[in-house]
VOGU-3710 file (C-alpha; in Angstrom, 3 decimals, decimal comma):
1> xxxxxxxxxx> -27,076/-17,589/0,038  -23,733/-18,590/-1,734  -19,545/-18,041/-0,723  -18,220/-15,130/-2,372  -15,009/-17,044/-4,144  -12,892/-15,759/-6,998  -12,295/-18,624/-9,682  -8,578/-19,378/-10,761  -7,387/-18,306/-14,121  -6,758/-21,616/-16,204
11> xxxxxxxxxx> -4,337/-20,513/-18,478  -1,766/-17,628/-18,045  -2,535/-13,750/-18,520  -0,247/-11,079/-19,337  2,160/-9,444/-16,768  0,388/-6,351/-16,928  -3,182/-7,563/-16,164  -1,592/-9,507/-13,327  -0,022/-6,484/-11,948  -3,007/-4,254/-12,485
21> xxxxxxxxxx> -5,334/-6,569/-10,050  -2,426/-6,266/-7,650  -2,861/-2,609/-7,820  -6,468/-2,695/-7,502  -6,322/-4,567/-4,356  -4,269/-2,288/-3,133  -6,167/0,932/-3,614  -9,646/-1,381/-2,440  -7,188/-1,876/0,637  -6,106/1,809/1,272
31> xxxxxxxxxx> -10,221/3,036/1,017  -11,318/0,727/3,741  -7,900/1,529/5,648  -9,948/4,969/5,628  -12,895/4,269/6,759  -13,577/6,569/10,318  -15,825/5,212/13,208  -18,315/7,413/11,942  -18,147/6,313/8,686  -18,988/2,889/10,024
41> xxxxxxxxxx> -21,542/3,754/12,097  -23,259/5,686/9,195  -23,489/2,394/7,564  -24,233/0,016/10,654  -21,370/-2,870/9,389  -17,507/-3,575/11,229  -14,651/-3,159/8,823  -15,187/-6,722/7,800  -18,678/-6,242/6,818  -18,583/-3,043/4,561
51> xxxxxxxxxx> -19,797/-4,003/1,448  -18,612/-2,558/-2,403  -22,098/-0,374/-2,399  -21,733/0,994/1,278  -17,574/1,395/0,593  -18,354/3,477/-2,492  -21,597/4,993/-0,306  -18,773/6,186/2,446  -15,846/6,945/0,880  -16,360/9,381/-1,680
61> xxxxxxxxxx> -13,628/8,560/-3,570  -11,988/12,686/-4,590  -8,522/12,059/-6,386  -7,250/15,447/-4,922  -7,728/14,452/-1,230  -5,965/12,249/-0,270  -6,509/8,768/-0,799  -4,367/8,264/-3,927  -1,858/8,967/-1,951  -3,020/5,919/0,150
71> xxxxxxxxxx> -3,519/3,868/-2,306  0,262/4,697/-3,722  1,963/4,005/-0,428  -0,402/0,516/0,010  0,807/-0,802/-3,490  4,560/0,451/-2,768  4,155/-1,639/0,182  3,006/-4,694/-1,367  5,165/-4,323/-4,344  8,006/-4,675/-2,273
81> xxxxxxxxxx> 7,156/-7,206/0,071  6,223/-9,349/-3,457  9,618/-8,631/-4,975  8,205/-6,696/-8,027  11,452/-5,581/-10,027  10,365/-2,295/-11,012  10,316/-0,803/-7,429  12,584/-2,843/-5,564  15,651/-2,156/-7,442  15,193/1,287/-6,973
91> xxxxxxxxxx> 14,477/1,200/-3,192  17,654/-1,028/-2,730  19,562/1,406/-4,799  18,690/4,245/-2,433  19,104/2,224/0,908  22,372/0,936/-0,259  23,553/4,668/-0,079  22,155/5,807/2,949  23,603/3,047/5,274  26,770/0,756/4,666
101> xxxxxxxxxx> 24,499/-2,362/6,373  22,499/-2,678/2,749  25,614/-2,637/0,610  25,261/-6,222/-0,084  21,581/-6,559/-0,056  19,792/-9,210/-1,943  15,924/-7,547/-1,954  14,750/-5,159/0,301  11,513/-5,866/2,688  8,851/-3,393/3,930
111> xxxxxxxxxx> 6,858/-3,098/7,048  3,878/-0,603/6,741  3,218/1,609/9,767  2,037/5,426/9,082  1,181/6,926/12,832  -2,733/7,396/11,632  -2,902/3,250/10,783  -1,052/2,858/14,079  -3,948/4,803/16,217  -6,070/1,014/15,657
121> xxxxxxxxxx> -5,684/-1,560/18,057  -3,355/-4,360/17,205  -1,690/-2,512/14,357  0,830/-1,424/15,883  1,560/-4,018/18,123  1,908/-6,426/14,813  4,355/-3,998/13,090  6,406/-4,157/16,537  5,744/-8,303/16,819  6,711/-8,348/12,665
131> xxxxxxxxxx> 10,204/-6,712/13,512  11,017/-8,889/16,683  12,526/-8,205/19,679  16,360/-7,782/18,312  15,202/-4,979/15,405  17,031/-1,352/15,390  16,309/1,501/14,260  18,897/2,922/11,974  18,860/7,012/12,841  20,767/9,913/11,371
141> xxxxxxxxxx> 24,180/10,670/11,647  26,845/8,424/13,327  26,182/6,561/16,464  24,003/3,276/18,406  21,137/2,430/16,366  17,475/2,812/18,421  15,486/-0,113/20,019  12,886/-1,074/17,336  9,674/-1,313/19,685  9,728/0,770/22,258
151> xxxxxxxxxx> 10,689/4,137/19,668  8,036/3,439/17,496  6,085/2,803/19,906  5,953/6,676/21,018  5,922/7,503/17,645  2,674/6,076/16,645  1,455/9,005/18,505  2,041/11,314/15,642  3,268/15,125/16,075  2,412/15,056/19,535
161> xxxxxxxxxx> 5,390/12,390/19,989  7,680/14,887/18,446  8,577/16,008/22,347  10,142/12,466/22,998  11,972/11,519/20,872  15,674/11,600/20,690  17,275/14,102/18,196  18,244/11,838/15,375  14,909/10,484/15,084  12,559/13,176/15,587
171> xxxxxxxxxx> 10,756/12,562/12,376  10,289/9,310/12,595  6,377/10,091/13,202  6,275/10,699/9,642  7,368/7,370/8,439  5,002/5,491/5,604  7,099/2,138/5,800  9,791/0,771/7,436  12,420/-1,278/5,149  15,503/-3,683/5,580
181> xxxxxxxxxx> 17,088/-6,349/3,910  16,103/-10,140/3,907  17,501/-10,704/7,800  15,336/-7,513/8,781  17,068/-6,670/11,708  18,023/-2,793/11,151  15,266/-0,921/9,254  15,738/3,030/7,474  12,749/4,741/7,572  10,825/5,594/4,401
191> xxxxxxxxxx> 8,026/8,027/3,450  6,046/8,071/0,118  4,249/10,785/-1,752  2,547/10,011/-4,859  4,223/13,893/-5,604  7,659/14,165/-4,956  6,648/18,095/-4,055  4,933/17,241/-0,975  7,777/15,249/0,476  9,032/15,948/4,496
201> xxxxxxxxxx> 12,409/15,055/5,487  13,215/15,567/8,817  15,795/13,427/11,766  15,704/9,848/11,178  13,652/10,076/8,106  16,541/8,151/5,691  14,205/7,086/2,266  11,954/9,043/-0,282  9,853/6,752/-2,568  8,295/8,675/-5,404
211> xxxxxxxxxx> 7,396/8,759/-8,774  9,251/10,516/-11,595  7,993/13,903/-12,808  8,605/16,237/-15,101  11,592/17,861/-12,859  12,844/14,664/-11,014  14,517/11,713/-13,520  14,018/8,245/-11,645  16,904/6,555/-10,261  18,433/7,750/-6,654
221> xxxxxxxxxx> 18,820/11,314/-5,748  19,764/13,167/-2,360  17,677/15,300/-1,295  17,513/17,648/2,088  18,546/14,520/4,181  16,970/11,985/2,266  18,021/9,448/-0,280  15,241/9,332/-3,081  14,116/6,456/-4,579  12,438/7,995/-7,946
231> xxxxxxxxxx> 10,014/5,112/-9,501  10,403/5,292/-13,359  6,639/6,375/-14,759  6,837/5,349/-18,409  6,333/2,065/-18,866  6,808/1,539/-15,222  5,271/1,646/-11,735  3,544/5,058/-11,897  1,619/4,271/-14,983  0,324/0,912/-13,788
241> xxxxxxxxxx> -0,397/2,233/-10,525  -2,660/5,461/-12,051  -4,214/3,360/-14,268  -5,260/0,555/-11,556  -6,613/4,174/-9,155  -8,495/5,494/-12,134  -10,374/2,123/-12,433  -11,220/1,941/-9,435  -12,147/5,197/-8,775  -14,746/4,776/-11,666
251> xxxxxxxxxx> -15,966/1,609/-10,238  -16,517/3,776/-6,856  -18,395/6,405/-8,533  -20,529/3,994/-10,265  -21,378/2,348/-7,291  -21,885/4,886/-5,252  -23,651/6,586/-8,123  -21,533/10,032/-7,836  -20,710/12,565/-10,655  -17,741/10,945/-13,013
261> xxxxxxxxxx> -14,650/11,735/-13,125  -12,949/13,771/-15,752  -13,072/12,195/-19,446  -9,444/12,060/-19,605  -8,912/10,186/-16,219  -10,531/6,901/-18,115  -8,518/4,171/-17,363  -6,824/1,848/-19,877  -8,978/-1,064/-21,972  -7,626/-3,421/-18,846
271> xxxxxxxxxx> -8,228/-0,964/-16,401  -11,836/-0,610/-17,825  -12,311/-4,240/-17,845  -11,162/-4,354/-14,391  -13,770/-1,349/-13,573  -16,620/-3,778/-15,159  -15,931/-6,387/-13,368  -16,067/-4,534/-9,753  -19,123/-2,896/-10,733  -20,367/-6,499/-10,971
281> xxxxxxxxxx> -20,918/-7,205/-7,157  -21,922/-4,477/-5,249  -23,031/-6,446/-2,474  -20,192/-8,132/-2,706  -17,873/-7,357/0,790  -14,794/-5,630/0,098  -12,695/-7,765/1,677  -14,113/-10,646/-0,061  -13,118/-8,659/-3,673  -9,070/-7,973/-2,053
291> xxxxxxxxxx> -9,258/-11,809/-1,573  -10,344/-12,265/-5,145  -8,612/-9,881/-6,489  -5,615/-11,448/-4,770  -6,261/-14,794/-6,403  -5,388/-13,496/-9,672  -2,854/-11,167/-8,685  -0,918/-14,031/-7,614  -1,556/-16,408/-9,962  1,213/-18,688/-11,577
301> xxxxxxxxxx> 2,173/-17,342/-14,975  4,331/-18,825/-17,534  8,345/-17,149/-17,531  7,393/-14,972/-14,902  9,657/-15,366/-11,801  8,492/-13,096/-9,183  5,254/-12,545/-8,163  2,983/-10,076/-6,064  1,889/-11,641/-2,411  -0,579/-10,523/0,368
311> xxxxxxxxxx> 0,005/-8,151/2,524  -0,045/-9,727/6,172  -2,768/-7,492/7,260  -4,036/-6,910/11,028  -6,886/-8,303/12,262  -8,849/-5,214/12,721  -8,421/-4,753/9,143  -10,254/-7,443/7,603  -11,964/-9,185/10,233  -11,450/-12,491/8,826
321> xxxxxxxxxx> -11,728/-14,556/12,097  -15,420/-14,050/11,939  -16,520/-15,898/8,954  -20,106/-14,122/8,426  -22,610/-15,818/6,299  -22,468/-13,794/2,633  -25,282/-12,829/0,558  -24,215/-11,940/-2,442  -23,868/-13,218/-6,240  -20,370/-15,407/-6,830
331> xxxxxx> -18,019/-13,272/-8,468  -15,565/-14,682/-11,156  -13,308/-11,951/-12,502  -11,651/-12,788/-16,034  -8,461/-12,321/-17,344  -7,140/-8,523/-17,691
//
């Protein structure tokens, strides 16, 4: 029996390597995130416990079903919270027009909810115990802003919640994330789509994050009720972020020993390295692989100022009070 550990890099690797582990961890993230009871059950381990075989077993990774689209709104998410330039300048850009109070932001900050995370016990209540007890909701339209906690709080319910809630925030079900500035005391809510076509606006909805297509330029737009923040895709967010999915998707497949994907959804050279290196340990836990893949997400490079953190995650997430014995080759990823 040996620790599952992740070795430090030694010397620097390039920003985009570093950035395409963050993006890995995410999507690894967003797949357990969708793990059902049954899917549990069907492979007799907690959250904590699923390993990269079972994970890639379970999950049967389909790019037109959904869990892209987790996987997007997971590495928004973290992308904010580590102050990566490429989608925080365009987030701020589109909060500073929908309410005066971000005018004179610094960076923007992001709390993740999405009513179907919110059904699992203590998620919620750490989004609520993240905002603190003096947090508002900022709704549509002129007027008091809402108590934080006790509105989202009936709106973790989903649809059903629709009933009870007041007028200006009657769509508030919908939201992906929750952002504010650096004192994170009023928060606009925010949905994501990975395709700007599927996006909802609706009462107290304020934000659209999305990439750039061929019919929507990035910057900020306005758009039925919402102000769009439009992440540039060439050379920018979007690309990374496919190319980190498709190399993980491939690593899923291999695992789980599914049909491949399509020849042109291969991922970059550093995505396929990435995909090599995942493939490595597929008894591996998955949470152990976030934490490695962590490790060199956030390593110290040389010039490069901001960096991409951890997400604070619940408890019934990743299990980590638990500390179960691993067996399982040490895995030591290399430089992207």
């Amino acid at each position: 029996m040996s620790e599952v550990t992740f070795l430090n890099q030694q010397e620097p690797i390039d920003e985009y390597g570093r950035a395409l582990a963050a993006v890995g961890r995410s999507v690894l993230r967003a797949l357990l995130d969708s793990l059902s009871v049954a899917d549990l059950t069907d492979v007799n381990a907690e959250a904590g416990e699923v390993t990269m075989r079972q994970l890639a077993k379970v999950v049967r990774i389909d790019r037109d079903k959904g869990m892209q689209g987790d996987g997007f709104e997971w590495a928004v998410h973290e992308a904010i919270v580590g102050g990566e330039p490429r989608v925080t300048e365009p987030v701020a850009a589109a909060l500073a027009k929908a309410s005066p109070t971000f005018k004179s932001m610094s960076d923007p900050t992001s709390l993740l909810f999405g009513y179907e995370r919110a059904k699992y016990l203590g998620f919620l209540e750490a989004t609520v115990k993240a905002a603190g007890s003096e947090a508002v909701l900022l709704p549509d339209g002129q007027g008091h802003p809402f108590a934080f906690g006790p509105w989202v709080s009936v709106a973790a319910e989903g649809k059903s919640a629709e009933a009870r809630l007041k007028d200006r925030i009657k769509s508030v079900w919908k939201t992906d994330i929750f952002l504010s500035d650096q004192e994170e005391l009023r928060y606009a809510a925010a949905t994501i789509k990975s395709n700007h076509t599927l996006l909802e606006a609706g009462p107290g909805l304020r934000i659209g994050i999305v990439p750039e297509a061929t019919n929507l330029a990035p910057g900020t737009h306005r758009r039925e009720g919402l102000w769009l923040a439009v992440l540039p895709d060439r050379d920018g967010f979007m690309a990374l972020f496919h190319d980190g999915f498709q190399a993980v998707a491939e690593a899923m497949d291999t695992l789980g020993k599914m049909s491949r994907g399509k020849y042109y959804m291969k991922p970059s050279v550093s995505g396929q390295k990435m995909q090599a290196q995942l493939e490595k340990y597929p008894t591996a836990k998955v949470v152990d692989v976030v934490d490695a893949l962590n490790e060199i997400a956030q390593q110290q490079l040389v010039g490069v100022s901001t960096k991409m953190v951890s997400v604070q995650a619940p408890d019934w997430l990743s299990l980590k009070e638990k500390a179960p014995k691993v067996i399982a080759p040490r895995p030591s990823f290399e430089p992207l």
